[in-house]
C-alpha positions as CSV (number, residue, x, y, z in Angstrom):
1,X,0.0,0.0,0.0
2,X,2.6,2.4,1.1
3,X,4.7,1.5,-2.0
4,X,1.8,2.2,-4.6
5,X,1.0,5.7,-2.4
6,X,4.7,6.5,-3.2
7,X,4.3,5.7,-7.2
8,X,1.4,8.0,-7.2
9,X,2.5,10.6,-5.8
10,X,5.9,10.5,-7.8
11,X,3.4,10.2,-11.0
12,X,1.6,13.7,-9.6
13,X,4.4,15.1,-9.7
14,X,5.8,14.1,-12.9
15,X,2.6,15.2,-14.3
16,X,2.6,18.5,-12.6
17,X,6.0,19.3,-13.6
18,X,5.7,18.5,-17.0
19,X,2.5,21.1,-17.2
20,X,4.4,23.8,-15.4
21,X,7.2,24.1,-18.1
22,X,4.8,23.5,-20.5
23,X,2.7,26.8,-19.7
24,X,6.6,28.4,-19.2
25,X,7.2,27.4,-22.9
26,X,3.9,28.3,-24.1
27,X,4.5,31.6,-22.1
28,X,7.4,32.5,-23.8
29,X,6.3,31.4,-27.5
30,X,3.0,33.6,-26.7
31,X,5.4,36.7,-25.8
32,X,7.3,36.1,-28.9
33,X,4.4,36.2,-31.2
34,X,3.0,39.2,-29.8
35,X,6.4,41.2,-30.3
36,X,5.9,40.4,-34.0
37,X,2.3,40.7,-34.5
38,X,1.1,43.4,-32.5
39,X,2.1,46.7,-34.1
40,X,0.0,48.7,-31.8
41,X,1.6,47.5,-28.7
42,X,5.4,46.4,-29.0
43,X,5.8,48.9,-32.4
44,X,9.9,47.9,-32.4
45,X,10.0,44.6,-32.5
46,X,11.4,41.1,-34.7
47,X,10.5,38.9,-36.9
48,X,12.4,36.2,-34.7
49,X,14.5,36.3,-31.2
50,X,16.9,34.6,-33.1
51,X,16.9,36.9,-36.0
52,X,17.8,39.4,-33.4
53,X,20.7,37.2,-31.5
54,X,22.2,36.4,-34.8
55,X,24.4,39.5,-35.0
56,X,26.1,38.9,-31.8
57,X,28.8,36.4,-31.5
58,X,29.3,35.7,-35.6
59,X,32.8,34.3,-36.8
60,X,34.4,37.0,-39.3
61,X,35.5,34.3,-41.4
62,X,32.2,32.8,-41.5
63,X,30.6,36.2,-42.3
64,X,33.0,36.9,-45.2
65,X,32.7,33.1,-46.7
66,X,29.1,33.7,-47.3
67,X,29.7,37.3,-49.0
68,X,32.2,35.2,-51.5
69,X,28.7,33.0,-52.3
70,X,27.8,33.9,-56.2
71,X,24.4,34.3,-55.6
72,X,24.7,36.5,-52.7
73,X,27.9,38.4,-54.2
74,X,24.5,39.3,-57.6
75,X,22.2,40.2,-54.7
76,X,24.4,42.5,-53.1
77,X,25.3,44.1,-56.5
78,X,21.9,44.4,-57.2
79,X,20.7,45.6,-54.4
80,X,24.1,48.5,-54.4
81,X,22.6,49.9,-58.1
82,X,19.4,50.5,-56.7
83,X,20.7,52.3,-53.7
84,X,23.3,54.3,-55.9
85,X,20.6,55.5,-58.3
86,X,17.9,56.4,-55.4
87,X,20.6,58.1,-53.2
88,X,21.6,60.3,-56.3
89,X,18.1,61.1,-56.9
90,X,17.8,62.2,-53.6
91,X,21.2,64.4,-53.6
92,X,20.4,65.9,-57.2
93,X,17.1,67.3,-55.5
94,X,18.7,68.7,-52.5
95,X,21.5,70.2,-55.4
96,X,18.7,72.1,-56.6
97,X,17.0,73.0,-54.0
98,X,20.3,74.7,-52.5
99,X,20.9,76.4,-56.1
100,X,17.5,78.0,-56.5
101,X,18.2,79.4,-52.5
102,X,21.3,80.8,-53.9
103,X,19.6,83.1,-56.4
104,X,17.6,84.9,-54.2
105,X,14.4,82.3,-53.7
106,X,14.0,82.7,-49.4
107,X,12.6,80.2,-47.3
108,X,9.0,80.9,-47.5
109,X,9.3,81.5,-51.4
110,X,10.7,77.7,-51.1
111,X,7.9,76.7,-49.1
112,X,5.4,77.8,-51.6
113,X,7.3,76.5,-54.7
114,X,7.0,72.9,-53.5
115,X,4.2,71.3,-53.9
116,X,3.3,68.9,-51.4
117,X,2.9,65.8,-53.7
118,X,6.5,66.2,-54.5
119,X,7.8,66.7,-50.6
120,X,5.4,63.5,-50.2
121,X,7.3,61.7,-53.1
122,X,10.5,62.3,-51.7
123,X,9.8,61.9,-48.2
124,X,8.3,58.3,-49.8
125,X,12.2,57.5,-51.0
126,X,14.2,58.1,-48.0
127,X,11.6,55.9,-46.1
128,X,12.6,53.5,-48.9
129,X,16.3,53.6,-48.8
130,X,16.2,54.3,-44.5
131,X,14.7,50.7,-44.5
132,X,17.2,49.2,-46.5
133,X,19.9,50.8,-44.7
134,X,19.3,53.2,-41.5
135,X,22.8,54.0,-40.7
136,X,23.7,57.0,-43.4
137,X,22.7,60.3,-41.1
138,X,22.3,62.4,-43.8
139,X,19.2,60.8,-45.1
140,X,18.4,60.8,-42.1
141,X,18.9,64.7,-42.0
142,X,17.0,65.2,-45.3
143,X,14.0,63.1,-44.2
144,X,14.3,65.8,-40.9
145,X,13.8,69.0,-43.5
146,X,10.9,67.5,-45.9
147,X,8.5,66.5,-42.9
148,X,9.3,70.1,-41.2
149,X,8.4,71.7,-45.0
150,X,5.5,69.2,-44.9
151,X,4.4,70.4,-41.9
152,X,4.7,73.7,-42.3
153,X,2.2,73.4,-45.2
154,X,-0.1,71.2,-43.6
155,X,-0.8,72.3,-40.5
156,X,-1.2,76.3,-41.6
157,X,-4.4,77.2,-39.8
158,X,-6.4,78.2,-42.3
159,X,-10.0,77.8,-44.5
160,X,-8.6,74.0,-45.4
161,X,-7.0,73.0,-42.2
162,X,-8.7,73.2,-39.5
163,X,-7.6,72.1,-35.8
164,X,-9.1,68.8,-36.1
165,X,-7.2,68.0,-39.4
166,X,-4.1,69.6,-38.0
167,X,-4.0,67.4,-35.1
168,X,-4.9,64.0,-37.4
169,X,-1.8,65.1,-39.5
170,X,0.3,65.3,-36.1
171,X,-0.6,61.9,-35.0
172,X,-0.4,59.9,-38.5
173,X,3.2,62.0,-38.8
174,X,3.4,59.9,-35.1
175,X,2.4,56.6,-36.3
176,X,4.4,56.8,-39.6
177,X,7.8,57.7,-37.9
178,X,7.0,55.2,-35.4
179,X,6.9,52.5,-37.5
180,X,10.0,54.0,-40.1
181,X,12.1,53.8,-36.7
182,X,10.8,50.2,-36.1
183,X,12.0,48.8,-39.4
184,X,15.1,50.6,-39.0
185,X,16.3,49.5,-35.5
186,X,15.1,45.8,-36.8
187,X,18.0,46.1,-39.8
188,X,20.2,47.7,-37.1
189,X,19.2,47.8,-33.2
190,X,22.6,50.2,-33.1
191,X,21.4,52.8,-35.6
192,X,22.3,55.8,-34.1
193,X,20.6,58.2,-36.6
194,X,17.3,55.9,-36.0
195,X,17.0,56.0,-32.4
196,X,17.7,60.3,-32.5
197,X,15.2,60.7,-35.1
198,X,12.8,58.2,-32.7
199,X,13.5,61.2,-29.8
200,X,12.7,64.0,-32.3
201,X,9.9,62.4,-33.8
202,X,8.8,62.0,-30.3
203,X,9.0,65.4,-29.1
204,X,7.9,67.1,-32.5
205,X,4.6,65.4,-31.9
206,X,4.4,66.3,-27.8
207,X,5.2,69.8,-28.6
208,X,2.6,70.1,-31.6
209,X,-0.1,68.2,-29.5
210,X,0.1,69.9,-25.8
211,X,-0.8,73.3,-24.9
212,X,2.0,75.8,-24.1
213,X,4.4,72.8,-24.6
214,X,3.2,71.1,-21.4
215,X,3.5,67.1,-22.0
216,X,0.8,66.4,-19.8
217,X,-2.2,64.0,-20.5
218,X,-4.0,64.2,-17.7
219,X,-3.6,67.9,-16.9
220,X,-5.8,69.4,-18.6
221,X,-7.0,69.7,-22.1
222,X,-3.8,69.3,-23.7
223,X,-4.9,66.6,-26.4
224,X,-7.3,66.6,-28.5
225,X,-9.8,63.7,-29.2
226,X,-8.0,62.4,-32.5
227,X,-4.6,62.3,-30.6
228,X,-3.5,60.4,-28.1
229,X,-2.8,61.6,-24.6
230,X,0.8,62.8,-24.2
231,X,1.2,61.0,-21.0
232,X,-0.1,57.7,-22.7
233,X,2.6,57.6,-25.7
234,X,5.4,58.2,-22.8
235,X,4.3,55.1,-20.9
236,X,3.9,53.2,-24.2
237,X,7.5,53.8,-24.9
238,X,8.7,53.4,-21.3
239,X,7.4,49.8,-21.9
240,X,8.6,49.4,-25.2
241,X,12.3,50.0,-23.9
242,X,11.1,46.9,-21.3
243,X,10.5,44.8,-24.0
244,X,13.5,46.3,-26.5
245,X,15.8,45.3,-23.5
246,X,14.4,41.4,-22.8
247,X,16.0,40.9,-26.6
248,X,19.2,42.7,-26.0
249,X,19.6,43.8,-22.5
250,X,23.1,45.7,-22.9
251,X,22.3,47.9,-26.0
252,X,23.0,51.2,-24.7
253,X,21.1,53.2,-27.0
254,X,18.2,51.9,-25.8
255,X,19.4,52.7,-22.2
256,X,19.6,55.8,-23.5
257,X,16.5,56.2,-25.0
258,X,15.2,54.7,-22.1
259,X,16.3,57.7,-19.8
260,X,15.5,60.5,-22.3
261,X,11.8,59.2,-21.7
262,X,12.3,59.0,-18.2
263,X,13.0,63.1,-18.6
264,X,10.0,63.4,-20.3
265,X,7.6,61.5,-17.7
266,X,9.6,64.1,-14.8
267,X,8.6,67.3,-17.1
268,X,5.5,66.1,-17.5
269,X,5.0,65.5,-13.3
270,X,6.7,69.4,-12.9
271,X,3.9,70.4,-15.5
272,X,1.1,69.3,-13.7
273,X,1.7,71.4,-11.1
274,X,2.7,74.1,-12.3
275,X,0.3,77.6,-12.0
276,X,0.8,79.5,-15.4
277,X,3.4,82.3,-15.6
278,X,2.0,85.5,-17.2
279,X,5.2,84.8,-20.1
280,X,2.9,81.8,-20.9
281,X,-0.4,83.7,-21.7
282,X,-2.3,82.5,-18.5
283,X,-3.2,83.9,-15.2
284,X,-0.2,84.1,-12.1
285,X,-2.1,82.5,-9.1
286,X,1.1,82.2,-6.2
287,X,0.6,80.7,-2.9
288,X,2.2,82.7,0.0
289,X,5.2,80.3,0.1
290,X,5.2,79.5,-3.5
291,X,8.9,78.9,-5.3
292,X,10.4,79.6,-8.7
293,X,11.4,76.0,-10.2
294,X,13.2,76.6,-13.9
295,X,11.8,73.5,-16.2
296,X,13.9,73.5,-19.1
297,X,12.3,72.4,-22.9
298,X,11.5,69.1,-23.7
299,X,15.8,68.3,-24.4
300,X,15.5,64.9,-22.6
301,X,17.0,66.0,-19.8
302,X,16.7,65.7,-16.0
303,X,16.6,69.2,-15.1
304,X,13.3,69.0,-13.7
305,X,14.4,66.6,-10.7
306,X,17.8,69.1,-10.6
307,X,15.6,72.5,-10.6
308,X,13.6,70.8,-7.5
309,X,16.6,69.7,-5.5
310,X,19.2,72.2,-6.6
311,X,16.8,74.7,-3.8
312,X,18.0,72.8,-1.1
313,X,21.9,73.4,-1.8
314,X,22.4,69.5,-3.5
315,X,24.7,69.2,-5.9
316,X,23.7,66.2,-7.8
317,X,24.4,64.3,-10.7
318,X,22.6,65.8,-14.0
319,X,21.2,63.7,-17.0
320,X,22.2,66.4,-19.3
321,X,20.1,67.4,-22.5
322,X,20.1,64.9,-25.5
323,X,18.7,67.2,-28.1
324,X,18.1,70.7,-28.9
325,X,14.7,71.9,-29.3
326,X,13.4,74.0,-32.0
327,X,11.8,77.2,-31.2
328,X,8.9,78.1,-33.9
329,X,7.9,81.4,-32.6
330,X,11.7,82.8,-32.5
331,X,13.5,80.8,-34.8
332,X,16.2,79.2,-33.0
333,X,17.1,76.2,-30.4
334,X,16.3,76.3,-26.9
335,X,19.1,74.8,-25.4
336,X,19.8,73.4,-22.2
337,X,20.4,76.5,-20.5
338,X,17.3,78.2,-21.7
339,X,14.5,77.7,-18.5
340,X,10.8,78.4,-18.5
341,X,10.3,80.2,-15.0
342,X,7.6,78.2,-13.4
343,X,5.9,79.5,-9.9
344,X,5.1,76.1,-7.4
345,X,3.5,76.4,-4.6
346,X,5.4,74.4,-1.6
347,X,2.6,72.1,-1.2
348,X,2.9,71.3,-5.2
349,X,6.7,70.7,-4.6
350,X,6.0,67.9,-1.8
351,X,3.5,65.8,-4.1
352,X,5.7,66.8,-7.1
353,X,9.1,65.0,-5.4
354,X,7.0,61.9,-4.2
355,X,5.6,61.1,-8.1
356,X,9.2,62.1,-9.0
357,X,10.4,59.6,-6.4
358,X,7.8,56.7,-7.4
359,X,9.1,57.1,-10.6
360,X,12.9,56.7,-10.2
361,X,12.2,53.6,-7.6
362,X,10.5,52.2,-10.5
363,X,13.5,52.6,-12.4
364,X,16.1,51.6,-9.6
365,X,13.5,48.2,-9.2
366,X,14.3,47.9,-13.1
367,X,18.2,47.8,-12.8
368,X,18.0,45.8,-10.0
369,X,15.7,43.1,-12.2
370,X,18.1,43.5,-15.2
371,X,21.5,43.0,-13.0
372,X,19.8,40.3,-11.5
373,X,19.5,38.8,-15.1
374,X,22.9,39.3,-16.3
375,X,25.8,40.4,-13.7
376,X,28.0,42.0,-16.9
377,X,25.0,44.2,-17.7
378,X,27.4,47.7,-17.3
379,X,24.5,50.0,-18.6
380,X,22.4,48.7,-15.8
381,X,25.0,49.3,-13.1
382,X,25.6,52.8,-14.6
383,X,22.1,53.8,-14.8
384,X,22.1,52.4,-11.1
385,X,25.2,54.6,-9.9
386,X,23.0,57.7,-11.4
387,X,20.2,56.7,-9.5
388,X,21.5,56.7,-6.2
389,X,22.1,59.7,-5.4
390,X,19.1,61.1,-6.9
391,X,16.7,58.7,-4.8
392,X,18.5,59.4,-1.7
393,X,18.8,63.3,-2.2
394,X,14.8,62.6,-2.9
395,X,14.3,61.3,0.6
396,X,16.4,63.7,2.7
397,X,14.1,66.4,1.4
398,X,10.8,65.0,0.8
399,X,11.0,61.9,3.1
400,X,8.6,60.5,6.1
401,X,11.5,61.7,8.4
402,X,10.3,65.7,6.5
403,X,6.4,65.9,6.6
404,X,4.5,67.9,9.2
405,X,2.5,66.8,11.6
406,X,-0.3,67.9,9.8
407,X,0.6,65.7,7.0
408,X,-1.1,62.6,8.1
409,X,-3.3,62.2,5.2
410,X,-0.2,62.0,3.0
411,X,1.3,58.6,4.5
412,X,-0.1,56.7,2.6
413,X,1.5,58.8,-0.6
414,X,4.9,57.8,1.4
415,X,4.2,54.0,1.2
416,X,3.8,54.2,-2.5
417,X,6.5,55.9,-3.5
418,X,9.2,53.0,-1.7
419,X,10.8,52.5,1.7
420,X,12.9,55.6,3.0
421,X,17.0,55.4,2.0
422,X,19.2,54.8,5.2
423,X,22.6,55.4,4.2
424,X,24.0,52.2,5.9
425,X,21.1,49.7,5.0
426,X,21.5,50.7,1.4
427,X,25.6,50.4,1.5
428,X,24.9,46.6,3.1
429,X,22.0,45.5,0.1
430,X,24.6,47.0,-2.7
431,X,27.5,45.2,-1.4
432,X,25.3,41.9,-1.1
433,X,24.3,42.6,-4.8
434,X,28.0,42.9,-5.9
435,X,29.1,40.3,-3.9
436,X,26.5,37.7,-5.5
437,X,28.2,39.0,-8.9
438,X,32.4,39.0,-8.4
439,X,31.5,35.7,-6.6
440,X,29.9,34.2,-10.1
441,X,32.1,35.5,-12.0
442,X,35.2,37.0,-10.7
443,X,37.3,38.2,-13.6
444,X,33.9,40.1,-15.0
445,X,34.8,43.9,-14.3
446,X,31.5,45.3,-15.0
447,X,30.3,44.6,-11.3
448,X,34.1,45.8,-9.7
449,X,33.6,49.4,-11.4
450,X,30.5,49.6,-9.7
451,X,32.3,48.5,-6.6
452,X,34.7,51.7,-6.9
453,X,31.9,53.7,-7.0
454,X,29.7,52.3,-4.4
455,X,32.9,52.5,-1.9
456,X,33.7,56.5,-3.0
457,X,29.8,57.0,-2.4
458,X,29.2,55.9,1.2
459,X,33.1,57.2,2.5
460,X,31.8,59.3,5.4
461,X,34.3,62.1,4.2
462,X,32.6,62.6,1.2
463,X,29.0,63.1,2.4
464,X,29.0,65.2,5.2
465,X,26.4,67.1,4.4
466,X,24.0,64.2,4.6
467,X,21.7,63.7,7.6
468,X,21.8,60.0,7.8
469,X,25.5,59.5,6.5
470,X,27.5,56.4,8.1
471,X,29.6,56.8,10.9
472,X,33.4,55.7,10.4
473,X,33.2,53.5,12.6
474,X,30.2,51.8,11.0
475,X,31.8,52.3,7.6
476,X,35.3,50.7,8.6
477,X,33.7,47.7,10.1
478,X,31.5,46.7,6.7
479,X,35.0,47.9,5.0
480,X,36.6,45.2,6.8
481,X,34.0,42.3,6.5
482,X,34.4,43.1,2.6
483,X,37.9,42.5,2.7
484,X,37.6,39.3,4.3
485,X,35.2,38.0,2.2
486,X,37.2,39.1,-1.5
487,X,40.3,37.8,0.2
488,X,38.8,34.3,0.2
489,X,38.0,34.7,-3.0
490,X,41.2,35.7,-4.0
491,X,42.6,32.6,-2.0
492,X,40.4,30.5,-3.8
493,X,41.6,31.5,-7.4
494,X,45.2,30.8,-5.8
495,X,46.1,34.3,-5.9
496,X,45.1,34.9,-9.8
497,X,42.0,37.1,-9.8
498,X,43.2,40.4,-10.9
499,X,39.7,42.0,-10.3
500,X,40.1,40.4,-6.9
501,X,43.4,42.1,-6.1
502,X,42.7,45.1,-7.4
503,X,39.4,45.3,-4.9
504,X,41.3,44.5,-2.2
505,X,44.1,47.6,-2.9
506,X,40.5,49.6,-3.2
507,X,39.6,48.7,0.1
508,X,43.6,49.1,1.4
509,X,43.4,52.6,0.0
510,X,40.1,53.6,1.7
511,X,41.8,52.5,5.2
512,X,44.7,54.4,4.3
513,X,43.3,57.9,3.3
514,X,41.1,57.9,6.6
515,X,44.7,58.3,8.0
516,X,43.9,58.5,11.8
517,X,40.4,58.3,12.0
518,X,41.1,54.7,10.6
519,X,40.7,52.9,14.3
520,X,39.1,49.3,13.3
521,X,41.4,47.2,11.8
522,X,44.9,48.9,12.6
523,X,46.0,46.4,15.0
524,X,45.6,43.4,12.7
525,X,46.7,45.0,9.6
526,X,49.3,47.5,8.0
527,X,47.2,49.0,5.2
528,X,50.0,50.5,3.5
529,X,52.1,47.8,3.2
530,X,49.0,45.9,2.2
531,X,48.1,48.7,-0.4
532,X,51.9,48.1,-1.5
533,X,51.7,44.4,-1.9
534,X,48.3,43.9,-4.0
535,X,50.4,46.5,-6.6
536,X,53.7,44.1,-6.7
537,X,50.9,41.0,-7.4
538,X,49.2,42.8,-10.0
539,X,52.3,43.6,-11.8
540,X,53.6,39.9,-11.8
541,X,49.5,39.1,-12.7
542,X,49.4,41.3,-15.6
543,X,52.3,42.4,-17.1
544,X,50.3,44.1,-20.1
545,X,49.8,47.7,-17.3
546,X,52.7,47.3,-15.7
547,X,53.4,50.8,-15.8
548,X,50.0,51.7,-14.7
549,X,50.5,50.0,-11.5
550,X,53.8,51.2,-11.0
551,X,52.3,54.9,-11.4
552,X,49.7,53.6,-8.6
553,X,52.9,52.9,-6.6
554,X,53.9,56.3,-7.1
């Protein structure tokens, strides 16, 4: 009896085993299949993951053996004529065009000479030869200057276009560019002229769409019914960037990309609670203990989060611009440096840092999922050493530890927006996170640079200012443990782990510049001649910078 209880319980769980990975393959076929046939929800996307995976880890020799095929060799040739003779169409019209401007003809004379079935027709070819090949930036350029003369003549408020028909130009010129982009970064996920004409396409259609350039869905009437909501498209391509990275988690572009949205969702959370300056046609309504926040134009940039934290005398890492923007009304770029004065009342600010807050820990729970994933993911651990700061510069100011009494009803705002940042606490988790990764794989660097950085960040003599900044005491003794643990690491690659070595002269150094205040430690160890030592191993460990660690020595 017991024996046949035993078989069928073994059979259950044969049974139930072989469904689980059955829904986990179904799962992952189902995911696949959307990413190719949904164009409304993953628009950059591949015809196969392999497809996709095929152009890392090729052979040159293989690559070149099939270019020597016959039939490929005709295809290629083939294919070269048609781009030669579509590329000189292209150049022979922009010839002329500068020729005619050389004469006399203005801009808006040009304007009205061209007829829009011709700026159609052209605009028509560089989508053509774009798709074959994304990479040459000048088309990409040309492409740029027909859609802005298109749009010049399209969206001319007059008897024939009216608002509606302006604003159903705005978001097919959306959809179109959307989808150019799409077959573009499917030939080449690396394009860099694709993934900048992505951002301007981007912000051309949130400036054109928004009221006084506020990208703001849900704050008021900013879009009109045959658009879609600002704040909508941002999330759409904040998920997007999820999905990009599942296929190729350390293509920095997309990273890139990736944060230049994320500047885009924090000017859209400024926005929303901002009272209109009397420089942007509307009505000054200050609170008694309102501020001046400066919101730069829609660049990409962080500025938003700086502007906000920058009042309270933090000097923090800035996400600088990525793009200029285009001023219609005066005819130049805004740059970086050019602010919008924006009066927020105190109240506004609190609410404003909280949603700027949620945000960021949405991203920090992002790199922590991707590193997770893959311990060599270096855009992940840089995004992550931007972060940092930000989140805990966030939570000095705008932290449980800073609201009033009065502010009970806002607690619950607090629990949404992630647990508070204790200096230590955080120091132990990202210590445990690199240690997981130099233990898998020790001679990886990505996860030791990180390690630099995470020991300059929490050194008590470099964040004085902070309110809940370690103690050197509590510093040196997690300094210590750490040393401990990478010297058995080191042991147990018998002395040949140069990442090893060169963490342990990290953590020698630290000791050594606290000079006297280094009191933990000291009795069991001389740091210097330590610091000394890991130098002489590295140099019989790797030769190939032995004059960089001889300059160390120095």
């Amino acid at each position: 009896l017991s024996s046949s209880v035993s078989c069928s319980l073994f059979l259950s769980f044969i049974i139930i085993y072989s469904l689980t990975h059955s829904l986990t393959y179904l799962s992952v076929y189902l995911f696949v299949y959307l990413s190719i046939h949904s164009p409304t929800h993953y628009p950059i996307r591949y015809q196969s993951k392999f497809d996709f995976l095929d152009m890392h880890g090729q052979k040159r020799d293989e690559y070149k053996a099939r270019l020597k095929d016959d039939a490929t060799a005709a295809k290629l040739a083939h294919k070269a004529q048609q781009w030669h003779t579509l590329s000189q169409t292209i150049l022979l019209q922009q010839q002329r065009e500068q020729e005619e401007q050389g004469q006399g003809q203005g801009q808006e004379e040009e304007d009205q000479r061209l007829p829009v079935q011709d700026l159609e027709a052209m605009e028509q070819l560089t989508e053509k030869l774009l798709c074959v090949n994304p990479d040459p930036i000048y088309l990409w350029n040309r492409r740029r200057e027909l859609l802005v003369l298109l749009e010049r003549k399209t969206t001319t408020t007059d008897t024939t276009n009216t608002a509606g028909t302006i604003s159903q130009w705005y978001m097919e010129f959306w959809e179109k560019e959307q989808n150019l982009t799409q077959k573009a970064l499917y030939r080449n996920p690396k394009a860099y002229g694709a993934w900048f004409h992505r951002k301007w396409a981007l912000t051309t259609y949130l400036d054109a769409t928004t009221s006084n350039a506020a990208v703001s869905g849900g704050c008021g009437d900013s879009s009109s019914a045959t658009t879609t909501p600002a704040s909508e498209v941002l999330k759409m391509e904040l998920h997007l960037c999820g999905e990009f990275l599942l296929l190729d988690e350390r293509n920095f572009h997309c990273w890139n990309y990736r944060r230049f949205i994320v500047g885009l969702l924090m000017y859209d959370k400024v926005m929303c609670h901002v009272q209109k300056d009397s420089n942007q046609g509307g009505d000054v309504d200050v609170d008694a203990g309102a501020d001046t926040v400066v919101v730069p134009s829609m660049d990409g940039s962080w500025s938003a989060l700086e502007a906000l934290l920058l009042g309270y005398g933090h000097d923090i890492p800035s996400m600088g611009a990525q793009m200029a923007m285009w001023d219609t009304k005066t005819k130049q770029c805004r740059h970086h440096d050019d602010y919008i004065d924006i009066m927020v009342g105190s109240e506004n600010k609190k609410v404003m840092a909280k949603e700027m807050k949620k945000l960021l820990m949405e991203e920090w729970d992002f790199t922590t999922e991707k590193i997770e994933q893959n311990f060599s993911n270096g855009s992940a651990f840089h995004y992550r050493s931007k972060l940092l700061p930000l989140l805990m510069n966030l939570d000095n100011e705008f932290g449980k530890g800073h609201d009033n009494e009065n502010d009970d009803n806002d607690n619950d705002d607090n629990d949404d927006v992630g647990p508070s940042f204790i200096k230590l606490e955080v120091f132990q988790k990202e210590l445990e996170l690199i240690r997981n990764a130099i233990f898998t794989e020790p001679d990886d660097q990505t996860s030791w640079w990180y390690f630099r950085f995470i020991l300059s960040w929490a050194n008590p003599d470099n964040c004085q200012k902070e309110e809940n900044a370690m103690t050197v005491e509590e510093f040196q003794s997690i300094l210590y443990d750490e040393w401990t643990s990478i010297q058995e690491l080191v042991e147990g690659e018998d002395g040949k782990c140069k990442w090893g070595l060169l963490g342990l002269h990290m953590i020698a150094s630290e000791f050594c510049k606290m000079g006297d205040k280094h009191v933990l430690g000291q009795e069991h160890q001389d740091w210097k001649d330590l610091e000394k030592n890991y130098l002489m191993q590295l140099i019989a460990l790797d030769p190939d910078r032995r004059c960089r660690y001889e300059s160390m020595l120095k």
